[in-house]
PDB file of N, CA, C and O in Angstrom:
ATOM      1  N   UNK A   1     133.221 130.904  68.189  1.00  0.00           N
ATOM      2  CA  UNK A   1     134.560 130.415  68.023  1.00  0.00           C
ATOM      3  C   UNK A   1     135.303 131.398  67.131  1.00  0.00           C
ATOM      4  O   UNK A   1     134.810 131.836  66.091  1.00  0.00           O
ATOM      5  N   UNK A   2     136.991 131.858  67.762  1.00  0.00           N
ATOM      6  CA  UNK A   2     137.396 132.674  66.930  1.00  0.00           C
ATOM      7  C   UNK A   2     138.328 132.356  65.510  1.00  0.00           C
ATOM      8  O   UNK A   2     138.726 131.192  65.493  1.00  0.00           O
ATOM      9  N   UNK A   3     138.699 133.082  64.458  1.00  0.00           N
ATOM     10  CA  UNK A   3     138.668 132.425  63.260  1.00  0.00           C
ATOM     11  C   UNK A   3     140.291 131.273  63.931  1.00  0.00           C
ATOM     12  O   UNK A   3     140.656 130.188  63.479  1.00  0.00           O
ATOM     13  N   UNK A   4     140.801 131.947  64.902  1.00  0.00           N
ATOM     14  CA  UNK A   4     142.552 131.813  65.501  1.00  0.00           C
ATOM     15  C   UNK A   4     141.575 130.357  65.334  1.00  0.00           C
ATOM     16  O   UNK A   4     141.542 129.657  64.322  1.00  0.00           O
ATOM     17  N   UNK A   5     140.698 130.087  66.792  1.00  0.00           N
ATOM     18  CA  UNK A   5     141.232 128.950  67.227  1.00  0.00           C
ATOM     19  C   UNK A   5     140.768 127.732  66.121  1.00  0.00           C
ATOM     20  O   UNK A   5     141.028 126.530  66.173  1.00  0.00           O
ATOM     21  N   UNK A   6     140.021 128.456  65.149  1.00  0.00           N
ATOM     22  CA  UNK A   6     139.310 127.336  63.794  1.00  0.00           C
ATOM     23  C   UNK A   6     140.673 126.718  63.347  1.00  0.00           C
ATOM     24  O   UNK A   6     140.950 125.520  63.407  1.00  0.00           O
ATOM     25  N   UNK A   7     141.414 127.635  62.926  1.00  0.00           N
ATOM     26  CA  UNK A   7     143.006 127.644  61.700  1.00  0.00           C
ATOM     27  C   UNK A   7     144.025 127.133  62.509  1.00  0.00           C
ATOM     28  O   UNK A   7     145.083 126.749  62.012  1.00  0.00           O
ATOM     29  N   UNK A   8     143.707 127.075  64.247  1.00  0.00           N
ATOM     30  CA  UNK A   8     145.022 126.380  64.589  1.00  0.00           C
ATOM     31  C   UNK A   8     144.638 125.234  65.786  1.00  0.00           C
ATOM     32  O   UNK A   8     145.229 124.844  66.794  1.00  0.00           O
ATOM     33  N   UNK A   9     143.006 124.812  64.983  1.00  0.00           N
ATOM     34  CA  UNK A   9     142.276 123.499  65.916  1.00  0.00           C
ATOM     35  C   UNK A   9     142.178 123.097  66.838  1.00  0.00           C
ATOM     36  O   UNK A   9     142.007 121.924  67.169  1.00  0.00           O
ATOM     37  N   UNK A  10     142.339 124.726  67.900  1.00  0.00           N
ATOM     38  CA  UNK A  10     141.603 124.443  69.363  1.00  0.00           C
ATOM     39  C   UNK A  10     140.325 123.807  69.253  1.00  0.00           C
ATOM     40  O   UNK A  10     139.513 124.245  68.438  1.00  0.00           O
ATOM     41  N   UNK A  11     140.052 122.822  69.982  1.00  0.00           N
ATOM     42  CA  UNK A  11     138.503 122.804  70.517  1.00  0.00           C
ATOM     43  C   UNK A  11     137.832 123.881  71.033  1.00  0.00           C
ATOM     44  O   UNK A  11     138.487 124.829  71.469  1.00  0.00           O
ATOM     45  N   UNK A  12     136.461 123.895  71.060  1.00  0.00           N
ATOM     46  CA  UNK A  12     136.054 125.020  71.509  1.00  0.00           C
ATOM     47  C   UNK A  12     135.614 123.927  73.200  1.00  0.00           C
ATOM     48  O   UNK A  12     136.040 122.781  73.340  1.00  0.00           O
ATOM     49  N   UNK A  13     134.928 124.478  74.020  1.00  0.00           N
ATOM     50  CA  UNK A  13     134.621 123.562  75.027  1.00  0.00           C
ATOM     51  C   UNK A  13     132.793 123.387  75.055  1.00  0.00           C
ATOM     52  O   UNK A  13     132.031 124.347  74.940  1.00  0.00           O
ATOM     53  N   UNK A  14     132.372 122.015  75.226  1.00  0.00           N
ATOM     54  CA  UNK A  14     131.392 121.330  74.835  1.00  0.00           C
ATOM     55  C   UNK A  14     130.366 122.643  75.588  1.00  0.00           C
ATOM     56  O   UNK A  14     129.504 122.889  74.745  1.00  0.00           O
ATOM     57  N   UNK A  15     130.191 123.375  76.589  1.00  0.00           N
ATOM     58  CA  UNK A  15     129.269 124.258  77.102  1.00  0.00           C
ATOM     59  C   UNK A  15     128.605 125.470  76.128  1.00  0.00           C
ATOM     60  O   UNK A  15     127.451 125.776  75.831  1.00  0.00           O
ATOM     61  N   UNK A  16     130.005 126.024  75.772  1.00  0.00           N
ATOM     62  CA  UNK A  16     129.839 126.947  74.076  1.00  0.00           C
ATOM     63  C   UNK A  16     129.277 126.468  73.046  1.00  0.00           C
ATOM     64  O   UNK A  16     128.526 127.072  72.279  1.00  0.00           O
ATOM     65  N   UNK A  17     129.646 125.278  72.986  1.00  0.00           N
ATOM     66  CA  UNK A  17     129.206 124.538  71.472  1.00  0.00           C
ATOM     67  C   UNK A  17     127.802 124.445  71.476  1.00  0.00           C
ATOM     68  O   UNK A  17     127.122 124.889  70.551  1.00  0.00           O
ATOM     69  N   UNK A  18     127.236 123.781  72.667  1.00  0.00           N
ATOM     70  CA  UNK A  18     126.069 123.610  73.014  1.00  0.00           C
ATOM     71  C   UNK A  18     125.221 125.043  73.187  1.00  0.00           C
ATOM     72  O   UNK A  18     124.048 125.040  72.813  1.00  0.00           O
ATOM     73  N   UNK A  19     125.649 125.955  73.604  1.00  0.00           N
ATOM     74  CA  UNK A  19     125.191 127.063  73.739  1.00  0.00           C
ATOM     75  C   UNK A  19     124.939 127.896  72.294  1.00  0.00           C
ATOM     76  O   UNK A  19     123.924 128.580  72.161  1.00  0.00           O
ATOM     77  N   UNK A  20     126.012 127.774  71.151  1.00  0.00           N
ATOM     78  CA  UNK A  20     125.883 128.252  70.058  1.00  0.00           C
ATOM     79  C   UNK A  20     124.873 127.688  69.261  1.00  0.00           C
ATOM     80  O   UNK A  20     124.160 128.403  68.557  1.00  0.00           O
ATOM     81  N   UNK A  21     124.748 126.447  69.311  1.00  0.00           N
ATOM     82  CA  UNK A  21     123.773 125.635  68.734  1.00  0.00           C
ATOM     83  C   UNK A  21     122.340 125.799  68.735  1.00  0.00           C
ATOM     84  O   UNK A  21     121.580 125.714  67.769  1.00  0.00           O
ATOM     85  N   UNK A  22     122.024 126.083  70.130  1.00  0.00           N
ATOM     86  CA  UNK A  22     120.726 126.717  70.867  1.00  0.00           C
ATOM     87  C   UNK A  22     120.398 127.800  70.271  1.00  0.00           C
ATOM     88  O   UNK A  22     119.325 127.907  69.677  1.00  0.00           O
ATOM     89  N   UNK A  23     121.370 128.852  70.355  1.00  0.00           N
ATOM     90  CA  UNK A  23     121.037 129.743  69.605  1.00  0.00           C
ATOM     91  C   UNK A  23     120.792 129.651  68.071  1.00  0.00           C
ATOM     92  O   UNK A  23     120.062 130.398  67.420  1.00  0.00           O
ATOM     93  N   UNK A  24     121.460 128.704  67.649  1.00  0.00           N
ATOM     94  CA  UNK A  24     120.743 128.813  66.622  1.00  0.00           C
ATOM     95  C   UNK A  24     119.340 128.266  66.092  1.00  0.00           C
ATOM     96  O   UNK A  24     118.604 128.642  65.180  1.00  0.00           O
ATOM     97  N   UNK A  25     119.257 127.210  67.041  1.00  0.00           N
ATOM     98  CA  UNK A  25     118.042 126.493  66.925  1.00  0.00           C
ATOM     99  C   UNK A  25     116.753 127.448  67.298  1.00  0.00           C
ATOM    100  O   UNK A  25     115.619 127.156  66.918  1.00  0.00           O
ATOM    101  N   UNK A  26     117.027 128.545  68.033  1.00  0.00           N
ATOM    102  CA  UNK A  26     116.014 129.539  68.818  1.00  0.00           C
ATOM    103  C   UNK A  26     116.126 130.746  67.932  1.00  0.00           C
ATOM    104  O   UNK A  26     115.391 131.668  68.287  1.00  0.00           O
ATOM    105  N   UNK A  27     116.880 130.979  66.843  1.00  0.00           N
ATOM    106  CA  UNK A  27     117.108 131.758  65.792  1.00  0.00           C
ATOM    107  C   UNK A  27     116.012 131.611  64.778  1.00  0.00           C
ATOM    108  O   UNK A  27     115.373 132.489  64.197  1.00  0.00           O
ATOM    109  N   UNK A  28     115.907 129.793  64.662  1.00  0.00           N
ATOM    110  CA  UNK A  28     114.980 129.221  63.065  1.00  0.00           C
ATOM    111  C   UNK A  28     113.781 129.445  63.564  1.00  0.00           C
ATOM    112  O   UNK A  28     113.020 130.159  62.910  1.00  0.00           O
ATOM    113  N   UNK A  29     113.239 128.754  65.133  1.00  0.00           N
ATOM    114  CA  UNK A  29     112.350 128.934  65.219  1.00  0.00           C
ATOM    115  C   UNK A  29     111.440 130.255  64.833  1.00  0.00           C
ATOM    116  O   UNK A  29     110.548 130.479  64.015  1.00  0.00           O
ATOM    117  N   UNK A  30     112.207 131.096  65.958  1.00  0.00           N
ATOM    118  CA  UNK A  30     111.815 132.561  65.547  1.00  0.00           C
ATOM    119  C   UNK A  30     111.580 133.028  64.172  1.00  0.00           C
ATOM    120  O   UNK A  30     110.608 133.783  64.150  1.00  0.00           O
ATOM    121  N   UNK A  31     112.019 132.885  63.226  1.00  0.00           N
ATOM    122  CA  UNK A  31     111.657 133.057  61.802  1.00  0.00           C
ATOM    123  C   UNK A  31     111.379 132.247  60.705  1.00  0.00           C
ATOM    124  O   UNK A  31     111.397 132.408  59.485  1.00  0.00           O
ATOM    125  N   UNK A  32     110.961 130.783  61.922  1.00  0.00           N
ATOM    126  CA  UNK A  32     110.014 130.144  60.707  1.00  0.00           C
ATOM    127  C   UNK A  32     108.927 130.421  60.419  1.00  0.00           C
ATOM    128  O   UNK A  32     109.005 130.711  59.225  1.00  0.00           O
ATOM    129  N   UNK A  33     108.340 130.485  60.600  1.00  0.00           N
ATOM    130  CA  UNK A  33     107.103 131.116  59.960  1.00  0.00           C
ATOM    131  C   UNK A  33     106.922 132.909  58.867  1.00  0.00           C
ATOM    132  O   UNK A  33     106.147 133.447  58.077  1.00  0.00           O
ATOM    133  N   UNK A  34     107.869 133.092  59.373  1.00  0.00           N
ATOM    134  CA  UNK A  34     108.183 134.636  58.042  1.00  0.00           C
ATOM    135  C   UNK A  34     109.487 134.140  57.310  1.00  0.00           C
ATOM    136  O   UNK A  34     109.832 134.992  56.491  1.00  0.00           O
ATOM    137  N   UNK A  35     110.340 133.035  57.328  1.00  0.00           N
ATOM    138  CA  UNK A  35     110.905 132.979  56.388  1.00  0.00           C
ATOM    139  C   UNK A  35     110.202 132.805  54.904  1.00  0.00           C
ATOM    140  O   UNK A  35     109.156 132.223  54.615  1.00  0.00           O
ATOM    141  N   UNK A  36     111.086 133.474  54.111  1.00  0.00           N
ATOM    142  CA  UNK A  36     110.621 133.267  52.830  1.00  0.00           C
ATOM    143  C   UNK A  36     110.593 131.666  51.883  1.00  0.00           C
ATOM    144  O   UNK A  36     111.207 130.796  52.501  1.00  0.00           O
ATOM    145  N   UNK A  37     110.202 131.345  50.999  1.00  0.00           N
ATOM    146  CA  UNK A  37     109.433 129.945  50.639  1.00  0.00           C
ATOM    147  C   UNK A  37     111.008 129.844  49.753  1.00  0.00           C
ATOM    148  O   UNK A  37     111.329 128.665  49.602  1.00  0.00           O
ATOM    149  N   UNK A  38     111.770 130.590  49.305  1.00  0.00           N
ATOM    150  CA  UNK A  38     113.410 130.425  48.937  1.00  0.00           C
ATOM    151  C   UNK A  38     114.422 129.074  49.383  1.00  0.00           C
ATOM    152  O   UNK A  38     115.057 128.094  48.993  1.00  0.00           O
ATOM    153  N   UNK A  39     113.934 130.030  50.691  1.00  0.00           N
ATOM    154  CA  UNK A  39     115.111 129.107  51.967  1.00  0.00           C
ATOM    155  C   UNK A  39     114.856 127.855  51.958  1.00  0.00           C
ATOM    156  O   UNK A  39     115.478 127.529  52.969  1.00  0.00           O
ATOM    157  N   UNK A  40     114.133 126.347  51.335  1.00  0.00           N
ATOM    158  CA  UNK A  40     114.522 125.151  51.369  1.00  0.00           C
ATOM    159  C   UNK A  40     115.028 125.027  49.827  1.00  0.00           C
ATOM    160  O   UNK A  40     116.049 124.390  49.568  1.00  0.00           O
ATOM    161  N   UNK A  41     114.576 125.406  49.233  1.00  0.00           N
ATOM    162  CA  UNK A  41     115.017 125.618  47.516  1.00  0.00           C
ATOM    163  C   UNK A  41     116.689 125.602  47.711  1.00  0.00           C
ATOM    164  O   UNK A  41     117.415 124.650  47.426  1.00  0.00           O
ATOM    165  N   UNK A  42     117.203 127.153  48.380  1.00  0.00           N
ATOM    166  CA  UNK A  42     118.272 127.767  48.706  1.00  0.00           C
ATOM    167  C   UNK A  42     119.163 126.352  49.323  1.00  0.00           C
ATOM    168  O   UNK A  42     120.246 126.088  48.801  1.00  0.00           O
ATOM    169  N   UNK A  43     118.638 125.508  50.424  1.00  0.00           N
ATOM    170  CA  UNK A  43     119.612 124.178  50.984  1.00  0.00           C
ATOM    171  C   UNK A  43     119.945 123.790  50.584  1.00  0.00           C
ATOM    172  O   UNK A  43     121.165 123.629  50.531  1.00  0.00           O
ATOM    173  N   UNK A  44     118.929 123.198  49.815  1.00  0.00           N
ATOM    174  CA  UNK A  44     118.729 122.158  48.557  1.00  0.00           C
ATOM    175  C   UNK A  44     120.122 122.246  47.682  1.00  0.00           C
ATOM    176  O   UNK A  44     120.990 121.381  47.799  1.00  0.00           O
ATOM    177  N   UNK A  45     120.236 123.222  46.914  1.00  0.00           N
ATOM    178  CA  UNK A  45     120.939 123.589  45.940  1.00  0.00           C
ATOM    179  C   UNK A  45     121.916 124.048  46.457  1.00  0.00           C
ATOM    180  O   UNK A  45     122.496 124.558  45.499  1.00  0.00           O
ATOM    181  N   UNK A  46     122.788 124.306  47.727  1.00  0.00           N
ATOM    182  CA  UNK A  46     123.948 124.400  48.136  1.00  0.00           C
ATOM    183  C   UNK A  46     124.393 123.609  48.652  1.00  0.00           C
ATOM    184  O   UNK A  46     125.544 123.772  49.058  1.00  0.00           O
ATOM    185  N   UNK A  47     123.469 121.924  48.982  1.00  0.00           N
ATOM    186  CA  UNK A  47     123.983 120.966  49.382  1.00  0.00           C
ATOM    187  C   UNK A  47     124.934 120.277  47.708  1.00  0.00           C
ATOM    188  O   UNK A  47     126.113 119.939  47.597  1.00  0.00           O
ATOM    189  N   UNK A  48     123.999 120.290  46.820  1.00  0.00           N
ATOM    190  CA  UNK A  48     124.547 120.263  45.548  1.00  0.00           C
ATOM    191  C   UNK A  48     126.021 120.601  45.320  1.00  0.00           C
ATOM    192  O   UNK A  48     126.976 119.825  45.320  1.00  0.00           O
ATOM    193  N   UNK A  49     126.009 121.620  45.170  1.00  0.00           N
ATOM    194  CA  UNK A  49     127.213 122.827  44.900  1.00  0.00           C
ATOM    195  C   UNK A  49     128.107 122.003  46.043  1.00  0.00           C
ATOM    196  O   UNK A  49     129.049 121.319  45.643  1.00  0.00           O
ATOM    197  N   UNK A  50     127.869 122.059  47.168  1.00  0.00           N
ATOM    198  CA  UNK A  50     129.100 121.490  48.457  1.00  0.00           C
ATOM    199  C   UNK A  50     129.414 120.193  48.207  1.00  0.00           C
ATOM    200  O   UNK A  50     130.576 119.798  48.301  1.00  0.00           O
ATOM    201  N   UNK A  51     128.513 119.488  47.901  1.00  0.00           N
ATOM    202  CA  UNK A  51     128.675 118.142  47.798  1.00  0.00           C
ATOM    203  C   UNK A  51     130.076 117.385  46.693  1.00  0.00           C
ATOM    204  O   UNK A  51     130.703 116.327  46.739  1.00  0.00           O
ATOM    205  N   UNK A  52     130.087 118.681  45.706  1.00  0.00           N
ATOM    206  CA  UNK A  52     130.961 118.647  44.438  1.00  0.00           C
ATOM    207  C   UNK A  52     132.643 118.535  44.839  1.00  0.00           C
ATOM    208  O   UNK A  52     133.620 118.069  44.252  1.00  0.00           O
ATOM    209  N   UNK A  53     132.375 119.395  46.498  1.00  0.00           N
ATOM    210  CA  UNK A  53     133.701 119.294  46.969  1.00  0.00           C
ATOM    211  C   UNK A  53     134.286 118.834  48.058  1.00  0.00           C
ATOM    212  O   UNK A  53     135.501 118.782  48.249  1.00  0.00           O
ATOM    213  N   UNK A  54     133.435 118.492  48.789  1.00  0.00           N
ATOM    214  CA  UNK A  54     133.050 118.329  50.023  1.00  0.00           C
ATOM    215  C   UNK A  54     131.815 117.052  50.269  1.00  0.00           C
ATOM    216  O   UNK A  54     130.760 116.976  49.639  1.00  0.00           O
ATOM    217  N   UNK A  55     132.113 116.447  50.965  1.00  0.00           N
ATOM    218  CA  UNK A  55     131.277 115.044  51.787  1.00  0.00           C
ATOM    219  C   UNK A  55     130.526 115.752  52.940  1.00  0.00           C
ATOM    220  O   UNK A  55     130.910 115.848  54.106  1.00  0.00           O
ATOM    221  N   UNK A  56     129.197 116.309  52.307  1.00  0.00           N
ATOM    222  CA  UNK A  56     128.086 117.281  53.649  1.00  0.00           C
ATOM    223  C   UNK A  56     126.826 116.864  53.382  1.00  0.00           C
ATOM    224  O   UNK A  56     126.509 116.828  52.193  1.00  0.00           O
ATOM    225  N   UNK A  57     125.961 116.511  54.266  1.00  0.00           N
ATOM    226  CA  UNK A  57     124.617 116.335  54.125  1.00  0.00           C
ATOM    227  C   UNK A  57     124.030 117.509  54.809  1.00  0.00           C
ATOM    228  O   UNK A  57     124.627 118.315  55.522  1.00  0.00           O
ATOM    229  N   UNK A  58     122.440 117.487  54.406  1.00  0.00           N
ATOM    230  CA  UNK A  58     121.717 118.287  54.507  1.00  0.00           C
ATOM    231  C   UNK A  58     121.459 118.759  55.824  1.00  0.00           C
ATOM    232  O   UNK A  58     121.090 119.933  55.821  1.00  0.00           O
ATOM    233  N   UNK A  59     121.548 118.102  57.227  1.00  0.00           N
ATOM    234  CA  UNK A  59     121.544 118.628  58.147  1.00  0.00           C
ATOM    235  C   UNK A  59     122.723 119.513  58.749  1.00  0.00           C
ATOM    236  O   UNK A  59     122.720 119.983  59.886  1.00  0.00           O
ATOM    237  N   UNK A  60     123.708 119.660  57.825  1.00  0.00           N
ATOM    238  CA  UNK A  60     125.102 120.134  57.803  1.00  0.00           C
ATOM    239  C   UNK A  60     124.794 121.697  57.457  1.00  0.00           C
ATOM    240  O   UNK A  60     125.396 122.592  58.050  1.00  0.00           O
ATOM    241  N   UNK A  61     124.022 121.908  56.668  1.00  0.00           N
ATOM    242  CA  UNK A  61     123.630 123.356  56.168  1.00  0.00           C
ATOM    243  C   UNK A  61     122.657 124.207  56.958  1.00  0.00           C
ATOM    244  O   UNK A  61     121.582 123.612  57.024  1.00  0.00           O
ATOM    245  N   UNK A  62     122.631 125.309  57.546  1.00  0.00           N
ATOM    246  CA  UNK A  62     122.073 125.368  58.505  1.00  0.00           C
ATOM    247  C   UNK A  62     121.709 127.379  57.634  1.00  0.00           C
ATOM    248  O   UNK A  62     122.670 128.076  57.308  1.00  0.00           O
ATOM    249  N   UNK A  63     120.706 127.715  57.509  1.00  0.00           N
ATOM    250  CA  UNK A  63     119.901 128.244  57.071  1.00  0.00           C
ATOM    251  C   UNK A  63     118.981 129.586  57.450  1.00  0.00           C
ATOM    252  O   UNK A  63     117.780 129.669  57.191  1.00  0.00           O
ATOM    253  N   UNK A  64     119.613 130.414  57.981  1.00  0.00           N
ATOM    254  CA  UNK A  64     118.617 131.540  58.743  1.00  0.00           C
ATOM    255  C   UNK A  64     118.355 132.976  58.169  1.00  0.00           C
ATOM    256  O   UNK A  64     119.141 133.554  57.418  1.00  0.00           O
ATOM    257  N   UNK A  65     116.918 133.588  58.696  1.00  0.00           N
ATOM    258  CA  UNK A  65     117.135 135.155  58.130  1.00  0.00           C
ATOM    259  C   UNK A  65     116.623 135.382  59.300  1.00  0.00           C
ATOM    260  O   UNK A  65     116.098 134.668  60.154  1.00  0.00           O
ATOM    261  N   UNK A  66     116.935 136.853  59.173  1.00  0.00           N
ATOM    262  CA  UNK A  66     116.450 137.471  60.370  1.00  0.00           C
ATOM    263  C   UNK A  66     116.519 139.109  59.755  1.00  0.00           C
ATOM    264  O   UNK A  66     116.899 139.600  58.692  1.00  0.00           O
ATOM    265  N   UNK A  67     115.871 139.713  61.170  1.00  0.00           N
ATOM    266  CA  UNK A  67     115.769 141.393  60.683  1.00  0.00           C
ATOM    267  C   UNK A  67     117.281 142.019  61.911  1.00  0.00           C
ATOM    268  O   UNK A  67     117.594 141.459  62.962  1.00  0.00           O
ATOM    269  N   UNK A  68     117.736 142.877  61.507  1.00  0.00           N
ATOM    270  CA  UNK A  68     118.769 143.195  62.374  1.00  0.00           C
ATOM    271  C   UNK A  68     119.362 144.771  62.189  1.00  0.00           C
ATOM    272  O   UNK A  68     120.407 145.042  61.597  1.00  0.00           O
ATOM    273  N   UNK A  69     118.342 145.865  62.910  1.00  0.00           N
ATOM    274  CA  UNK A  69     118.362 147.123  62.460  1.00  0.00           C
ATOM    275  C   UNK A  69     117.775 147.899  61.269  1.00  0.00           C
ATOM    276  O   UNK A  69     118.073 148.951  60.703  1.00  0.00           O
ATOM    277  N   UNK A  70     116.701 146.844  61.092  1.00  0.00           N
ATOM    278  CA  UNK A  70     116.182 147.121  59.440  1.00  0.00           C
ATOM    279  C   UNK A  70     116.634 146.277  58.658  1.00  0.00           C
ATOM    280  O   UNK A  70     115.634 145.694  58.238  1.00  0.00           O
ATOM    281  N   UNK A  71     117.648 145.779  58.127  1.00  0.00           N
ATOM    282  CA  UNK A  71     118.051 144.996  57.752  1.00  0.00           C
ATOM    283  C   UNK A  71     117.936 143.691  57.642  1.00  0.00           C
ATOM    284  O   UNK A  71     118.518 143.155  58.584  1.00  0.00           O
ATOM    285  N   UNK A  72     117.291 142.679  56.684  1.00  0.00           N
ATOM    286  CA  UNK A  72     117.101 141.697  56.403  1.00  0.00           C
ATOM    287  C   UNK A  72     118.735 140.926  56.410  1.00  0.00           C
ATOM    288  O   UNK A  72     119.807 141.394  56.027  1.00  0.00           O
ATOM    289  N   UNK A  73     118.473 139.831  56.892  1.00  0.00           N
ATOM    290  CA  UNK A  73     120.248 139.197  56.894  1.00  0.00           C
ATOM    291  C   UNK A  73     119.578 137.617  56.759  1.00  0.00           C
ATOM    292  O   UNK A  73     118.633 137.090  57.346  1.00  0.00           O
ATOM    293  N   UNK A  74     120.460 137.149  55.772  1.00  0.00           N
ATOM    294  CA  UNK A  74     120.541 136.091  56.037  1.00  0.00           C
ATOM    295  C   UNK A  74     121.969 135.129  55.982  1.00  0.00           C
ATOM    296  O   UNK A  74     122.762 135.145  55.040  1.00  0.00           O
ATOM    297  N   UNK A  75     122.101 134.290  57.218  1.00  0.00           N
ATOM    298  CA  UNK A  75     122.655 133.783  57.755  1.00  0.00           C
ATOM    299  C   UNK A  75     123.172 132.082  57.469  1.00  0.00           C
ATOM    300  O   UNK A  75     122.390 131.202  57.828  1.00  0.00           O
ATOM    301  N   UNK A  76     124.370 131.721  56.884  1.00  0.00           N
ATOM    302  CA  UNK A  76     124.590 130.431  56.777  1.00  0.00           C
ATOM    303  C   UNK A  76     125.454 129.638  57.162  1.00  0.00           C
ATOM    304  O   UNK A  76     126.352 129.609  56.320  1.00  0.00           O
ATOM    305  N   UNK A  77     125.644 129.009  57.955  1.00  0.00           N
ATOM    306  CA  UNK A  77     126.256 127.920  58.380  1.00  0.00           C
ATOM    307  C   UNK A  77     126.049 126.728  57.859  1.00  0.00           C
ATOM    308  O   UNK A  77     125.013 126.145  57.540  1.00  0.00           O
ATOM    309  N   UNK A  78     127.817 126.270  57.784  1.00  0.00           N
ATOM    310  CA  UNK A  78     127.886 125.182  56.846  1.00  0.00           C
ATOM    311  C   UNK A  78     129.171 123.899  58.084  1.00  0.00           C
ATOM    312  O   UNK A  78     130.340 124.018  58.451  1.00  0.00           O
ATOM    313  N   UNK A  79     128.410 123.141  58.248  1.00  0.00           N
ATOM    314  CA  UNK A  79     129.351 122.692  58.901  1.00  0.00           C
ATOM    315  C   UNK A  79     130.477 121.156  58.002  1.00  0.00           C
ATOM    316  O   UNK A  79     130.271 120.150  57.324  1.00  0.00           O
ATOM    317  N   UNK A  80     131.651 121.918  58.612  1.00  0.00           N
ATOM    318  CA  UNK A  80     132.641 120.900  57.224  1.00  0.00           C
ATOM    319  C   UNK A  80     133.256 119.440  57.858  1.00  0.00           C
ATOM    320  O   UNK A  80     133.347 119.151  59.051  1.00  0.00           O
ATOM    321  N   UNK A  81     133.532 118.860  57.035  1.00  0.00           N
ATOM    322  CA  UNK A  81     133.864 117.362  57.898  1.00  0.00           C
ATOM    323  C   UNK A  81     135.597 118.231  58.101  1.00  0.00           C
ATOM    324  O   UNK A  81     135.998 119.266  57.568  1.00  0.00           O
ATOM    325  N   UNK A  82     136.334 117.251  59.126  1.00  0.00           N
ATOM    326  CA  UNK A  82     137.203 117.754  59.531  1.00  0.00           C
ATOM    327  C   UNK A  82     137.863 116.907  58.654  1.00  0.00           C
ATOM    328  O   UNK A  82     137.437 115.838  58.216  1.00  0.00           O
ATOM    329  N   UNK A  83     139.504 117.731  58.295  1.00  0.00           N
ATOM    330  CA  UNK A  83     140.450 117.125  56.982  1.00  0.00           C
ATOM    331  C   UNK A  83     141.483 116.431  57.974  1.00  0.00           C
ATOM    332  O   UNK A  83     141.566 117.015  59.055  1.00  0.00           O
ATOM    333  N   UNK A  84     142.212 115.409  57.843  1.00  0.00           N
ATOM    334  CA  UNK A  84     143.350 114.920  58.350  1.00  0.00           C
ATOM    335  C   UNK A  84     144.423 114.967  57.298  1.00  0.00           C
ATOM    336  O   UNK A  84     144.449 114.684  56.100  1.00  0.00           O
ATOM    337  N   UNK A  85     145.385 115.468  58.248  1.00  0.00           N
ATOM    338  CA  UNK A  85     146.808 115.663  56.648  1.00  0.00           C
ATOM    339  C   UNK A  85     147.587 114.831  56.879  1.00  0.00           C
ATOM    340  O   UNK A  85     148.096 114.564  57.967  1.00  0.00           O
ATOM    341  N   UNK A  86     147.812 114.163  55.506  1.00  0.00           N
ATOM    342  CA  UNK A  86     148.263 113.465  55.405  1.00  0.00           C
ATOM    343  C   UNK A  86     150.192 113.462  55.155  1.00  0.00           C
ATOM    344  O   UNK A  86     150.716 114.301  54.423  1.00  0.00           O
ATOM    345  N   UNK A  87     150.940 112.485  55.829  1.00  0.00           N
ATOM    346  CA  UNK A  87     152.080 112.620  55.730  1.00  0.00           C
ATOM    347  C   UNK A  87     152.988 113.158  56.970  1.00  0.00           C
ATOM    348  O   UNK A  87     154.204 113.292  56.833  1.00  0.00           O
TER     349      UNK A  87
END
């Protein structure tokens, strides 16, 4: 999803969504077992921190590393409740 259609609340369409998701779910797998012993510590404590401002539970935080050209990356997705404005 591009940052446009986040900031001016297109939907994305349910095929993508579902498709992004997968990928990420086929992302954790792949590096559960070499993720480092950090990464539930790391949830943990940014559900904290979010929570201070934001109404998010733990399945909301979404958590990945991976290697990508040499490069160790790690990856976070945070998914936010949606705001209604008021007035």
């Amino acid at each position: 999803m591009a940052l446009i259609d986040i900031l001016f609340g297109r939907k994305p369409k349910t095929a993508q969504v579902a498709r992004d998701r997968l990928q990420i779910i086929i992302a954790q797998e792949r590096v559960k077992e070499q993720a480092p012993d950090y990464l539930p510590t790391l949830q943990k404590e940014l559900l904290e921190v979010l929570s201070k401002y934001v109404n998010v539970s733990l399945d909301d935080i979404r958590i990945s590393q991976e290697k990508q050209n040499g490069l160790d990356v790690l990856e976070l997705n945070i998914t936010l409740p949606d705001q209604k404005k008021e007035g």
